[in-house]
gemmi code that builds the backbone of each chain (N, CA, C; Angstrom):
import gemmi

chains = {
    "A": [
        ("UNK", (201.119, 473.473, 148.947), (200.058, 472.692, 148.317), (199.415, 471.765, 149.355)),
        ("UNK", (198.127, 471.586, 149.642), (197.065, 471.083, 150.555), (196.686, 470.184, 149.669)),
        ("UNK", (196.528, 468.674, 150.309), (196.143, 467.780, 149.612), (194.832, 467.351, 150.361)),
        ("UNK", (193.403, 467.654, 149.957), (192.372, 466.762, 150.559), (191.870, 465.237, 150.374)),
        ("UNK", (191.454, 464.829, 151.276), (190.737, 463.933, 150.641), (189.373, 463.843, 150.962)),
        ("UNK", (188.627, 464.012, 149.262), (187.219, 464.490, 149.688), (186.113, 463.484, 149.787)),
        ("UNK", (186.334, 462.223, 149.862), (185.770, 460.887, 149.520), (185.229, 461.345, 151.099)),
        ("UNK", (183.562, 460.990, 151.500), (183.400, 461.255, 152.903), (182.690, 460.230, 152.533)),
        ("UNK", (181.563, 459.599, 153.518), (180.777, 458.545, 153.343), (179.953, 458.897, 153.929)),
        ("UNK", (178.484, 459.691, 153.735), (177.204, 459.963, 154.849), (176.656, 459.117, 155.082)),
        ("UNK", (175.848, 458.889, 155.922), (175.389, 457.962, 156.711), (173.770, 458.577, 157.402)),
        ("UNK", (172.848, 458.202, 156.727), (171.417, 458.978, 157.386), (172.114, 457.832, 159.186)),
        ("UNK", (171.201, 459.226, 159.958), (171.752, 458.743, 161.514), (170.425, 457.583, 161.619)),
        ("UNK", (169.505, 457.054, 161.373), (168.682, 456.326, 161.309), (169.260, 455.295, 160.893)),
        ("UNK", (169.819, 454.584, 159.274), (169.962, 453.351, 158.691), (171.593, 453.419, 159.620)),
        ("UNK", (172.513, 454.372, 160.230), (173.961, 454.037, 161.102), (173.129, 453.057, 162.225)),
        ("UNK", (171.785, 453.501, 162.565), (171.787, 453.060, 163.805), (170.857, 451.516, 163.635)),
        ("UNK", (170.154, 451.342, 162.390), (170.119, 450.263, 162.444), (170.795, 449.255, 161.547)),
        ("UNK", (171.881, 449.341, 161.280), (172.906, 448.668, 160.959), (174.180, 447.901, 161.961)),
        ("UNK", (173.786, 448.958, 163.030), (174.314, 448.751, 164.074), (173.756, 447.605, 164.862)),
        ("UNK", (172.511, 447.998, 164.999), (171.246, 447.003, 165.377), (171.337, 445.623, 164.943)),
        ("UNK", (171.796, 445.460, 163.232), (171.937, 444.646, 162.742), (172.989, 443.464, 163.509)),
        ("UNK", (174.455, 444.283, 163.402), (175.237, 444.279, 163.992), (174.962, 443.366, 165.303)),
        ("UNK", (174.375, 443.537, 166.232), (174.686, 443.280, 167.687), (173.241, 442.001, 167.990)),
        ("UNK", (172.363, 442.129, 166.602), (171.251, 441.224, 166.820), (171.872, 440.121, 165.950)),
        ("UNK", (173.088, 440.020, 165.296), (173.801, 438.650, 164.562), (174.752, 438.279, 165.317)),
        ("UNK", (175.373, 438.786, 166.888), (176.301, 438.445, 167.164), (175.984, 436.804, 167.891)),
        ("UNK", (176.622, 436.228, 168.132), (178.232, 435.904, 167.969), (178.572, 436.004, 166.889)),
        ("UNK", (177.657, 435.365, 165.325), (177.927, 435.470, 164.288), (178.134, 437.328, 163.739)),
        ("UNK", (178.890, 436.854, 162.234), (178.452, 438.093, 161.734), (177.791, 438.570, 160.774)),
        ("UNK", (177.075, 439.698, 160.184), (176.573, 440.160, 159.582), (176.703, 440.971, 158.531)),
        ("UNK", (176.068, 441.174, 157.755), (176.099, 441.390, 156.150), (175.160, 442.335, 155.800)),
        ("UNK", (175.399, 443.571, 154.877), (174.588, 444.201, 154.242), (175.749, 444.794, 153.043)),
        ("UNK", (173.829, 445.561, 152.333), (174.276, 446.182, 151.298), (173.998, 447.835, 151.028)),
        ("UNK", (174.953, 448.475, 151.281), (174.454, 450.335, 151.454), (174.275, 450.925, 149.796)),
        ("UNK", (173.201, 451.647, 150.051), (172.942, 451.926, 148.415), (172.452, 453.467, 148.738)),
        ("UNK", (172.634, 454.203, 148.024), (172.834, 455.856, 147.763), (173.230, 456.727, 146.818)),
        ("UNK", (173.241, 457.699, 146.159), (174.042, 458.036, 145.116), (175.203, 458.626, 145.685)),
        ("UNK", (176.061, 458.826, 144.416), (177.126, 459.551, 144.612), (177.419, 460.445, 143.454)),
        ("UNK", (176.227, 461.074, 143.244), (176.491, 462.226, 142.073), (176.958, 463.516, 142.482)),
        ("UNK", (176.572, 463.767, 144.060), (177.318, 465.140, 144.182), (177.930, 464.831, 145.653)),
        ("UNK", (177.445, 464.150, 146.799), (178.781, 463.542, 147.584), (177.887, 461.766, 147.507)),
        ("UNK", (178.811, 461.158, 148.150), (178.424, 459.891, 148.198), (177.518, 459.430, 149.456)),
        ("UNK", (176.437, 459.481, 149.698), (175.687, 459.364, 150.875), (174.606, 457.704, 150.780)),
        ("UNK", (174.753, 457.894, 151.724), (173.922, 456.212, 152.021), (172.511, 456.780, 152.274)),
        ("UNK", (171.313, 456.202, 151.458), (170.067, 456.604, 151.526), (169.379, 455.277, 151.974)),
        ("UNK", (169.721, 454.329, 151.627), (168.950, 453.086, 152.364), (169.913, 451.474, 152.121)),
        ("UNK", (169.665, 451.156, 153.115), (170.185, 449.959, 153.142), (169.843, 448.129, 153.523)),
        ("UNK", (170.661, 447.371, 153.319), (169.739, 445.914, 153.040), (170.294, 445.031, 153.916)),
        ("UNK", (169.647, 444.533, 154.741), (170.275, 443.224, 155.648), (170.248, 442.226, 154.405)),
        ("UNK", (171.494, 441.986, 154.701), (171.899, 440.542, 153.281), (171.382, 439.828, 154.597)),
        ("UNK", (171.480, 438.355, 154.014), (171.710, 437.120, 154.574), (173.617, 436.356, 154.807)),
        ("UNK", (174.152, 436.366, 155.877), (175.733, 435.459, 155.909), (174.988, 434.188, 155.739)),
        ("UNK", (175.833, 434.170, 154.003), (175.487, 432.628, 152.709), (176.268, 431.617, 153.925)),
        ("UNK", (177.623, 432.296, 154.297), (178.374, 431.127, 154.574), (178.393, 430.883, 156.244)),
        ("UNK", (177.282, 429.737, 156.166), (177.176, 428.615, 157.363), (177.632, 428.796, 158.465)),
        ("UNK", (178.781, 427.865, 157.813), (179.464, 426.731, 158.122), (180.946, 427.972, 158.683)),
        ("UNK", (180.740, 429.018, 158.449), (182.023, 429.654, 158.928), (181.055, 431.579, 159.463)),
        ("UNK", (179.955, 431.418, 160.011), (179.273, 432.404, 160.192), (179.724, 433.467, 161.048)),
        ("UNK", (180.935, 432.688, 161.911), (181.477, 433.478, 162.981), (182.296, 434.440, 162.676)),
        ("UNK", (183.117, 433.888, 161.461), (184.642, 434.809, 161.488), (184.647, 434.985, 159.998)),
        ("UNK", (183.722, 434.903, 159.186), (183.774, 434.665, 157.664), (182.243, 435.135, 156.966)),
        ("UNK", (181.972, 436.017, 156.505), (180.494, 436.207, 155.425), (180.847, 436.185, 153.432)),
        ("UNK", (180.044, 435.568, 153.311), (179.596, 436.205, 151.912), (178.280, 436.353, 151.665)),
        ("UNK", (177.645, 437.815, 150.684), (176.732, 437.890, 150.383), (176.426, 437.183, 148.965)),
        ("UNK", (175.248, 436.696, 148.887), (174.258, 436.018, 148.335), (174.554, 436.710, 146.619)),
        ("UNK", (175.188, 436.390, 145.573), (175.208, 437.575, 144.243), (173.641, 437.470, 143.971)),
        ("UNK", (172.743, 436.411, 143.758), (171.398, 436.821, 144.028), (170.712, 438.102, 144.404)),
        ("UNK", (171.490, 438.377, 145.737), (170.888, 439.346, 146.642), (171.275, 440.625, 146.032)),
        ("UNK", (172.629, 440.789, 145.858), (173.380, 441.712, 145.270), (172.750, 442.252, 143.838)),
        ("UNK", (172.128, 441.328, 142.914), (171.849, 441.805, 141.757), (170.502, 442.194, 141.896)),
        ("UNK", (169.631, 441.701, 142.989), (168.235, 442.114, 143.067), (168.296, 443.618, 143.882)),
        ("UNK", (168.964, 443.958, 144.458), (169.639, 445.558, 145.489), (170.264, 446.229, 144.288)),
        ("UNK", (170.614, 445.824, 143.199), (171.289, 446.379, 142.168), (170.528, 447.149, 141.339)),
        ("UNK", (169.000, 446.015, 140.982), (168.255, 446.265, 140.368), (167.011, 447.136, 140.563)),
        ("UNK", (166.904, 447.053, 142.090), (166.246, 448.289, 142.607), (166.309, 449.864, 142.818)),
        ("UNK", (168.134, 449.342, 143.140), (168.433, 451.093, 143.343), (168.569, 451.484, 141.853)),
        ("UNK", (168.558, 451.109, 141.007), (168.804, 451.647, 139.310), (167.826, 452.177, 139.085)),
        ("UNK", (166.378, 451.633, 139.452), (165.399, 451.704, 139.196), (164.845, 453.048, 139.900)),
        ("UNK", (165.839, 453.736, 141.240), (165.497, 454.441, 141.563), (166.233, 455.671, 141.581)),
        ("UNK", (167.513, 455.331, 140.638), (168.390, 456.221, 140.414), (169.197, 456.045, 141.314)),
        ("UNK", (169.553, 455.286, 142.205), (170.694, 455.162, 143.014), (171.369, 453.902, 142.718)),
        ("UNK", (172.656, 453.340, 143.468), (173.538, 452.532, 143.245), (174.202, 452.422, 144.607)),
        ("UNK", (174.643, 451.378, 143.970), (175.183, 450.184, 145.364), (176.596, 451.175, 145.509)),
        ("UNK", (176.534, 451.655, 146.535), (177.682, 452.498, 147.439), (179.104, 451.529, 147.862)),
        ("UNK", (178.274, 450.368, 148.668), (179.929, 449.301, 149.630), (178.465, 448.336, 150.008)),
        ("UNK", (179.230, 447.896, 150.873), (178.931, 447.197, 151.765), (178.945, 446.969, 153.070)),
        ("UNK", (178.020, 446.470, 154.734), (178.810, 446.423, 155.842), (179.119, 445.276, 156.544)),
        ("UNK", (179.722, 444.932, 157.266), (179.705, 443.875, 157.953), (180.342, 443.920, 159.217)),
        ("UNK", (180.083, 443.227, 160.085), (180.430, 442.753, 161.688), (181.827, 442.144, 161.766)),
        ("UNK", (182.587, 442.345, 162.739), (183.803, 441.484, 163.631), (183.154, 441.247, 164.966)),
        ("UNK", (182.796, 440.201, 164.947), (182.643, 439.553, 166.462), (183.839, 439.640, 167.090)),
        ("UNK", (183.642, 440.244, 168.524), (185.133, 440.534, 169.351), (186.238, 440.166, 168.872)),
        ("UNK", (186.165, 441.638, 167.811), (187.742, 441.741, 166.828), (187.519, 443.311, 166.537)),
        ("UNK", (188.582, 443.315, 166.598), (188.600, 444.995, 165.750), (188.330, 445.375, 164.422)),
        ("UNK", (187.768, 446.896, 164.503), (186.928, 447.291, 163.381), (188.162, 446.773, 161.766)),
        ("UNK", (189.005, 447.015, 161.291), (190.181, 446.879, 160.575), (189.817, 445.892, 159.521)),
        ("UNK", (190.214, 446.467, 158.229), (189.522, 445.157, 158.111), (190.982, 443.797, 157.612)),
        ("UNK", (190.500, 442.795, 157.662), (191.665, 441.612, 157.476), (192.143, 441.579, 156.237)),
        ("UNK", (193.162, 440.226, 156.631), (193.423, 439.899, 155.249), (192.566, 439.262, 154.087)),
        ("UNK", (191.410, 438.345, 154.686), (190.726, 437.700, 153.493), (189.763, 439.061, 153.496)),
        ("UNK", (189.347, 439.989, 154.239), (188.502, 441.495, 153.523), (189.233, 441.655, 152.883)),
        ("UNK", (190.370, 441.712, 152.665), (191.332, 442.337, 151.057), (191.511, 441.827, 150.179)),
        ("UNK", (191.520, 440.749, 150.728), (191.400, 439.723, 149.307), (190.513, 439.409, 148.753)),
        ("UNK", (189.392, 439.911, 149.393), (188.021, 439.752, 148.575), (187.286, 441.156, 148.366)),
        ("UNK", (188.219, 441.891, 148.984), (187.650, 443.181, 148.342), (187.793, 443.708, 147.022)),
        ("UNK", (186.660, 444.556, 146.679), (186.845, 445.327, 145.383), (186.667, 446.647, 145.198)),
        ("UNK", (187.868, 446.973, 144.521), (188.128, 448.549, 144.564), (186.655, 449.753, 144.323)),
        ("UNK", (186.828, 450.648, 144.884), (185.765, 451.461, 144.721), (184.331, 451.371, 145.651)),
        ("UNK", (184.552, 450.034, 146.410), (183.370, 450.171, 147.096), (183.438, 450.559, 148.964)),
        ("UNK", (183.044, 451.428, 149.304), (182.682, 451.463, 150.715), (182.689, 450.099, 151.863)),
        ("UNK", (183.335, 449.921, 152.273), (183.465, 448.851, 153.308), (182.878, 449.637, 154.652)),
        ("UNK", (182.161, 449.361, 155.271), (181.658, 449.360, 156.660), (181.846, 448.064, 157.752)),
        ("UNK", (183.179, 448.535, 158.850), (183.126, 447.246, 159.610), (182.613, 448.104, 160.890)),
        ("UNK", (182.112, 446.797, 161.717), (181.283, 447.560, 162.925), (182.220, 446.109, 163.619)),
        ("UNK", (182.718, 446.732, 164.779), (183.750, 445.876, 165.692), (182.462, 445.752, 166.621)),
        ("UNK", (182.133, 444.568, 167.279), (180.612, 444.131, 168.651), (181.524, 443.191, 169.704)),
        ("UNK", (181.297, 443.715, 170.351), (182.029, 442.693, 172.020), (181.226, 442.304, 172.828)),
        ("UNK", (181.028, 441.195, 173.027), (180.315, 440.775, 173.911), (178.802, 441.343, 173.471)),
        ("UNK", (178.384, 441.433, 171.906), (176.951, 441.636, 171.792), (176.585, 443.548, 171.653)),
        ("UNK", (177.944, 444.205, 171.955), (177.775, 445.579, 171.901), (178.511, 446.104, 170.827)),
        ("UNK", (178.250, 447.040, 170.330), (179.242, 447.642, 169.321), (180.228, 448.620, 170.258)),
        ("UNK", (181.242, 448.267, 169.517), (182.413, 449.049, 170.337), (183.181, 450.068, 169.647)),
        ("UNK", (182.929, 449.789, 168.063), (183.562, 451.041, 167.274), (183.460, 450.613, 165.328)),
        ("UNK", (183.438, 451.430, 164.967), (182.730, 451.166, 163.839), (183.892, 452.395, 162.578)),
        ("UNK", (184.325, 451.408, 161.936), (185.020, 452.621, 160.417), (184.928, 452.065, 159.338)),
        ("UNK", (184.830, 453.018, 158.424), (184.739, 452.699, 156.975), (185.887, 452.760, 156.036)),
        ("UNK", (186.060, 451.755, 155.404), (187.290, 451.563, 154.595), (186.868, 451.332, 152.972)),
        ("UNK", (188.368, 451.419, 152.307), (187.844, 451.449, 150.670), (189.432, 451.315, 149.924)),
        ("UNK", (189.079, 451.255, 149.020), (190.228, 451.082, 147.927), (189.999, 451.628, 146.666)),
        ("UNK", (191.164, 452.034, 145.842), (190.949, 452.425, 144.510), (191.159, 451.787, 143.311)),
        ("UNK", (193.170, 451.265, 144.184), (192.904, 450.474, 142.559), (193.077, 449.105, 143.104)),
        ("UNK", (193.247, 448.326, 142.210), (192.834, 446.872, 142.192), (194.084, 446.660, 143.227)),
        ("UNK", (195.601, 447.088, 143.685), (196.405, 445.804, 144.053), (196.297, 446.617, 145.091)),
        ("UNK", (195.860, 447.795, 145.343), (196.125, 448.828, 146.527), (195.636, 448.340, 147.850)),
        ("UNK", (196.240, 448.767, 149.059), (195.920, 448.524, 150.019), (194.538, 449.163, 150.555)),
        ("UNK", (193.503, 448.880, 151.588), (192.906, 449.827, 152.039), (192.603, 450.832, 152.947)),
        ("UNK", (192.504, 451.792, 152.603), (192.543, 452.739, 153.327), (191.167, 453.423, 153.970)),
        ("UNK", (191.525, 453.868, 155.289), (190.132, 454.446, 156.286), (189.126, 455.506, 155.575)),
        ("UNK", (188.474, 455.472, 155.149), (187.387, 456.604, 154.658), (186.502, 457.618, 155.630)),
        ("UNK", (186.616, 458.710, 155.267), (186.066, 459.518, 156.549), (184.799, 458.972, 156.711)),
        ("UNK", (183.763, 458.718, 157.532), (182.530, 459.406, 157.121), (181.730, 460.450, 158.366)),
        ("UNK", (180.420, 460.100, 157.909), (179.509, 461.416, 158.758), (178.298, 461.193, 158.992)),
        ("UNK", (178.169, 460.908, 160.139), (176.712, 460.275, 160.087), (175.733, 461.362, 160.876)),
        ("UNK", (174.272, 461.252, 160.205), (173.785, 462.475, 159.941), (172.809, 462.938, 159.432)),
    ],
    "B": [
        ("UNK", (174.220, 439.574, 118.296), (173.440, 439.979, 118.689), (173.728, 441.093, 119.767)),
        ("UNK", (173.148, 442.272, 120.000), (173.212, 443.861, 120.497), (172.517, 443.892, 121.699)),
        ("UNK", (173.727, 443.577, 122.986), (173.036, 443.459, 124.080), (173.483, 444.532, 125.055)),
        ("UNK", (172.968, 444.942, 126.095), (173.511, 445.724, 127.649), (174.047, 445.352, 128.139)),
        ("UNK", (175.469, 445.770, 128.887), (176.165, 445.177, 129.709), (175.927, 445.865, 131.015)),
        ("UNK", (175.703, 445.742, 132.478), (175.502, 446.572, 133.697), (176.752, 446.348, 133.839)),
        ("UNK", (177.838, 447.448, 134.041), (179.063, 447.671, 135.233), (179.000, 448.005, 136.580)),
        ("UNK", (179.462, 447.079, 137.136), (179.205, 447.821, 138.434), (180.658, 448.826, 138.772)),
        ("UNK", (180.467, 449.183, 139.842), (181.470, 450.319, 140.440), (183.097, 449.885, 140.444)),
        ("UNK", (183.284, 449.050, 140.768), (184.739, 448.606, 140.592), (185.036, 448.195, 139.390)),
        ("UNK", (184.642, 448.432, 138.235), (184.768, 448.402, 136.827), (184.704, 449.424, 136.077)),
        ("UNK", (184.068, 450.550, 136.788), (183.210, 452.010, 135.687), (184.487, 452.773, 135.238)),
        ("UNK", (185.837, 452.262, 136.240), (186.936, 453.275, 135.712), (187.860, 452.799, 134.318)),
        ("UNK", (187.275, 451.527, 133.876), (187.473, 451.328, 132.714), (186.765, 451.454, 131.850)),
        ("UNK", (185.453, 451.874, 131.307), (184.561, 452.084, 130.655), (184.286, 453.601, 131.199)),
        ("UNK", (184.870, 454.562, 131.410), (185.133, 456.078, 131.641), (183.799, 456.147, 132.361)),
        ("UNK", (183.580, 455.275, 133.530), (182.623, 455.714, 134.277), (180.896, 455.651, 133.787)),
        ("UNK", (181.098, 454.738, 132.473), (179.952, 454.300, 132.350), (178.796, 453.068, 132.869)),
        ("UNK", (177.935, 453.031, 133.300), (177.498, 452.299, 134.288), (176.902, 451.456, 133.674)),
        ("UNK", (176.592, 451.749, 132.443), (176.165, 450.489, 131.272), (176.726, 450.501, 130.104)),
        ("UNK", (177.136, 449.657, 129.278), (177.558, 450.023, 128.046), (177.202, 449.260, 126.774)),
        ("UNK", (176.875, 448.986, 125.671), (176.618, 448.361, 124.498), (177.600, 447.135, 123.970)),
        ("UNK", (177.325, 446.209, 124.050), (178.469, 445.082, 123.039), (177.469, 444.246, 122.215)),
        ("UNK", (178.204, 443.668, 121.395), (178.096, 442.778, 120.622), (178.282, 441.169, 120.601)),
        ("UNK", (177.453, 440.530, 120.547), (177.771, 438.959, 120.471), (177.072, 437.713, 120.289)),
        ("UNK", (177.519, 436.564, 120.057), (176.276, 435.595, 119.719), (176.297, 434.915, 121.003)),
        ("UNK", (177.140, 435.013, 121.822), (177.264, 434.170, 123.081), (178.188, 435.025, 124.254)),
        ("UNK", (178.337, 434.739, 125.482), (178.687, 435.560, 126.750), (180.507, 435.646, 126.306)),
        ("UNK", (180.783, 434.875, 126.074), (182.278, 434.915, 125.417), (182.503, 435.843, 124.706)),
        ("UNK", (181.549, 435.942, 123.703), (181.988, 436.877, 122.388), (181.341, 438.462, 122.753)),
        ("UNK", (180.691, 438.398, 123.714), (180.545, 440.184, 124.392), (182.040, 440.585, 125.207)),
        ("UNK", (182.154, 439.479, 125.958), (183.430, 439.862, 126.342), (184.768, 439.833, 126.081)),
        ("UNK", (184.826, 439.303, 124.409), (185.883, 439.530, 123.791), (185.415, 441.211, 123.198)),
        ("UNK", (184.399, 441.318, 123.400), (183.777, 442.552, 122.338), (183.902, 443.689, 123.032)),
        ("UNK", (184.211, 443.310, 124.332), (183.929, 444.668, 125.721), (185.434, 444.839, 125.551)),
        ("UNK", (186.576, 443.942, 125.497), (187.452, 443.981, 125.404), (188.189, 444.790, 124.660)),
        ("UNK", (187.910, 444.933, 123.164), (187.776, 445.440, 122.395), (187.512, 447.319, 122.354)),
        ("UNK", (186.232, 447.070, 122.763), (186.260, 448.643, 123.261), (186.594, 449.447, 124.208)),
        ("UNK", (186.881, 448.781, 125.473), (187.737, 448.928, 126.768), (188.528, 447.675, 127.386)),
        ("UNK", (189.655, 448.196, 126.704), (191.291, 447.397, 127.297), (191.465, 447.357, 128.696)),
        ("UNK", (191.289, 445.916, 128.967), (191.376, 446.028, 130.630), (190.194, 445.056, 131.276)),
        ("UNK", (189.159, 445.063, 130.613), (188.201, 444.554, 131.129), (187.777, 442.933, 131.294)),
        ("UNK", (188.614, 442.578, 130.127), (188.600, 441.246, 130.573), (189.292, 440.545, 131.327)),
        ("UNK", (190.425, 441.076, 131.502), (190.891, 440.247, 132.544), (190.703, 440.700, 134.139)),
        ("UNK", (189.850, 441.329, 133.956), (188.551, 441.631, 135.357), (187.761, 440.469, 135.313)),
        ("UNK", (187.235, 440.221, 134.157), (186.346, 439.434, 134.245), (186.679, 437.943, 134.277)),
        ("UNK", (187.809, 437.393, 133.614), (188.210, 435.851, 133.332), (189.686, 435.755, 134.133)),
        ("UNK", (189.498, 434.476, 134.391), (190.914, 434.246, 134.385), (191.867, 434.002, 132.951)),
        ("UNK", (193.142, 433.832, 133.344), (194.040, 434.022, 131.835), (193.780, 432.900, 131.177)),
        ("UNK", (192.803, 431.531, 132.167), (192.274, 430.094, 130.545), (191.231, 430.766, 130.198)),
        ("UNK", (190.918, 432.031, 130.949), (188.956, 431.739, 129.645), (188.301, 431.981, 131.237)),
        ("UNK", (188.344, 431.153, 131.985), (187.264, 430.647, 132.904), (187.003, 431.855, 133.394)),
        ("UNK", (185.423, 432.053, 133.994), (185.008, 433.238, 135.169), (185.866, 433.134, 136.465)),
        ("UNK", (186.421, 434.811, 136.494), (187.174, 434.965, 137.774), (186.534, 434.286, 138.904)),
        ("UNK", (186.584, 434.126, 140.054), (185.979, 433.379, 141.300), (185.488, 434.865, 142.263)),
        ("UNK", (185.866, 436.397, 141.242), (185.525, 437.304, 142.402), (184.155, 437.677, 141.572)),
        ("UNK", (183.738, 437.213, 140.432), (183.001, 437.723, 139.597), (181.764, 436.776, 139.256)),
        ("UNK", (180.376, 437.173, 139.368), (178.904, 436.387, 138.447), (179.058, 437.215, 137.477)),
        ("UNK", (178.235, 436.597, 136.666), (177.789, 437.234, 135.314), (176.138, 436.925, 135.252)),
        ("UNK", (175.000, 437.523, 135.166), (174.033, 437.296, 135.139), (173.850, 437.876, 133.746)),
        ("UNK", (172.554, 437.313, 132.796), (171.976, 436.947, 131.973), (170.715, 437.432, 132.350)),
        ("UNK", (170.315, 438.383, 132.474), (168.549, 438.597, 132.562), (168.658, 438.675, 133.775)),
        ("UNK", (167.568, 436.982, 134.274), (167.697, 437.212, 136.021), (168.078, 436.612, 136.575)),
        ("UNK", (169.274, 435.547, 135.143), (170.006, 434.405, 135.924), (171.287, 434.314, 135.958)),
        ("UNK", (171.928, 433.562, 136.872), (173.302, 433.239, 137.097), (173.929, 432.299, 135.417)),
        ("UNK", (174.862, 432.997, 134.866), (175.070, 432.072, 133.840), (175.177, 430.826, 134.009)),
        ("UNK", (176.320, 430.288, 135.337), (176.761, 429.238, 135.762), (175.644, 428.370, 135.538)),
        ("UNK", (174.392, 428.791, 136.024), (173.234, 427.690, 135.695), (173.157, 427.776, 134.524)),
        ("UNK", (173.221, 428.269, 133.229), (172.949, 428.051, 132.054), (174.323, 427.323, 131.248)),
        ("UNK", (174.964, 427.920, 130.316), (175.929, 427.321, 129.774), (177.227, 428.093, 129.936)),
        ("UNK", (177.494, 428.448, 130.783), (177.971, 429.667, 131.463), (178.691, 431.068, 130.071)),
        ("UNK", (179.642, 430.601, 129.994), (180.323, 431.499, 128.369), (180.056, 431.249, 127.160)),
        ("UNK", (179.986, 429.875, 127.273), (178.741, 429.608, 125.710), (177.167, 429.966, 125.881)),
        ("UNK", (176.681, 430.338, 126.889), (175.528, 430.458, 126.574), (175.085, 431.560, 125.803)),
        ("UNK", (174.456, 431.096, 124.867), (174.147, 432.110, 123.588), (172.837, 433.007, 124.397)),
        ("UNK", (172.946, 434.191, 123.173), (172.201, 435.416, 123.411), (171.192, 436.014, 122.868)),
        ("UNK", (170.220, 436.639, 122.632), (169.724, 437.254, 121.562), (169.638, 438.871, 121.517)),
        ("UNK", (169.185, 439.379, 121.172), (169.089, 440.832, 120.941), (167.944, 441.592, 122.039)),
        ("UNK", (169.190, 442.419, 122.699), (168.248, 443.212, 123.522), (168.457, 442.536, 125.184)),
        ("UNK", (169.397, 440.993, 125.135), (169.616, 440.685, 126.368), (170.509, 441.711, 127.529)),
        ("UNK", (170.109, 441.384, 128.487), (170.807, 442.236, 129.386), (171.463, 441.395, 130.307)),
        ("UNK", (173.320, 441.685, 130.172), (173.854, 441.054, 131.315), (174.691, 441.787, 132.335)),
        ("UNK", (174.299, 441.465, 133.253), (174.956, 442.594, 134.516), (176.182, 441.610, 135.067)),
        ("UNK", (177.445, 441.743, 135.512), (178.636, 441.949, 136.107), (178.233, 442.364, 137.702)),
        ("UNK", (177.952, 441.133, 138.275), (177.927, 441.440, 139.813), (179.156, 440.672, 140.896)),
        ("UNK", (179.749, 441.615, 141.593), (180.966, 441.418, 141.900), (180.876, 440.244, 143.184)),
        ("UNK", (181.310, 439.649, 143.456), (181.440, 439.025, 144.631), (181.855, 438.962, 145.711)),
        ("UNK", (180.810, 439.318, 146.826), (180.906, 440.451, 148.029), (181.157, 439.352, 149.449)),
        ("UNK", (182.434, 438.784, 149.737), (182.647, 438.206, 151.193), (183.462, 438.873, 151.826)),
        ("UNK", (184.377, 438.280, 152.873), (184.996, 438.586, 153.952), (185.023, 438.375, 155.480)),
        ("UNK", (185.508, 438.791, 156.333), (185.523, 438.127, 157.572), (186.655, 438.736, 158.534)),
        ("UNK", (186.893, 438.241, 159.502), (188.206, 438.301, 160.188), (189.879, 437.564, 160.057)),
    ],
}
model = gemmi.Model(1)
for chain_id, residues in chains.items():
    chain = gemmi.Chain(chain_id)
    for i, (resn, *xyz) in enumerate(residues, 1):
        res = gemmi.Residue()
        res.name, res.seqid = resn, gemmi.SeqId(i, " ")
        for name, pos in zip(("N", "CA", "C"), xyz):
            atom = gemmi.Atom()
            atom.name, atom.element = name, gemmi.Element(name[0])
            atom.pos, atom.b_iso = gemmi.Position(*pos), 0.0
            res.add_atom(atom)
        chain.add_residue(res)
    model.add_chain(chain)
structure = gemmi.Structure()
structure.add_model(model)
structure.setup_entities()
């Protein structure tokens, strides 16, 4: 018995590369978005949103997005038949992985995108996710493309 | 009063993957005793065990944050729409 796992995460090679962009034009701080796409027959990222990092006062090593922002990206992709996929965000010279407060503020089912930047460059980039609520998270393939 | 609820994705596996669903109520409390009701599980997604909104969770009202209004008492009328938007941080 072969066990797959078919959860992939596409990635148009255009919005990978300016997310990336995103990425390396917020560093030292980090950065925030919101990936939206359907997932009726695989889960693919069709367009995506530079949030704003709400939080200040801790911009370096800490983001939250705006629920403002979140419900207005909510309300668009519905409108267009798509839905909020995950989310991505930056580690300023740290590894892609994501931490402990990403887990603790994560929520199951959504796409995590961390993009690891050193010194202003991206150095490696994976996508993570969870299923159920106490579960740990785990690496998600994806495919950018 | 017969309002919309929006689920988002880390919720749809309690409401069998429905992305909106129908409740009942005169105020934000009493939909989500009402969601409760029809899918076991959901409130304590949404509240903590006094009542209060989780700290991972908004609740919007139309196009507003309840918190600015009366947050769980704020009453409703027919045809309101409240969306469940999750609360998206993190860091290193």
């Amino acid at each position: 018995m072969f066990f797959f796992d078919k959860s992939i995460l596409h990635i148009q090679k255009a919005i990978y590369g300016q997310m990336l962009a995103h990425a390396e034009e917020a560093y030292p701080n980090e950065c925030c978005g919101i990936l939206v796409g359907s997932a009726l027959k695989d889960k693919r990222v069709m367009s995506f949103e530079r949030a704003a990092n709400v939080n200040a006062e801790r911009a370096k090593d800490r983001y939250i997005i705006d629920p403002r922002e979140i419900y207005a990206v909510d309300r668009e992709a519905r409108a267009q038949g798509m839905d909020i996929l995950g989310f991505y965000h930056s580690h300023p010279d740290h590894p892609d992985r994501p931490s402990e407060f990403d887990r603790e503020w994560g929520q199951p089912g959504y796409s995590y995108v961390i993009i690891s930047v050193k010194s202003g460059k991206t150095v490696s980039v994976k996508c993570w996710m969870f299923e159920e609520e106490n579960a740990p998270f785990k690496e998600e393939k994806r495919k950018v493309g | 009063m017969a309002v919309k609820v929006r689920i988002p994705t880390p919720l749809r596996k309690l409401t069998n993957g429905a992305d909106e669903v129908a409740a009942e109520g005169r105020n934000i409390a009493e939909v989500i005793g009402d969601l409760e009701k029809n899918f076991p599980g959901l409130k304590e997604r949404i509240c903590e065990p006094d009542g209060k909104l989780r700290r991972f969770v908004n609740l919007y009202l139309n196009d507003e944050d309840i918190r600015f209004k009366k947050n769980l008492d704020t009453e409703l009328k027919d045809s309101d729409e409240i969306s469940i938007i999750p609360a998206i941080a993190g860091g290193m």
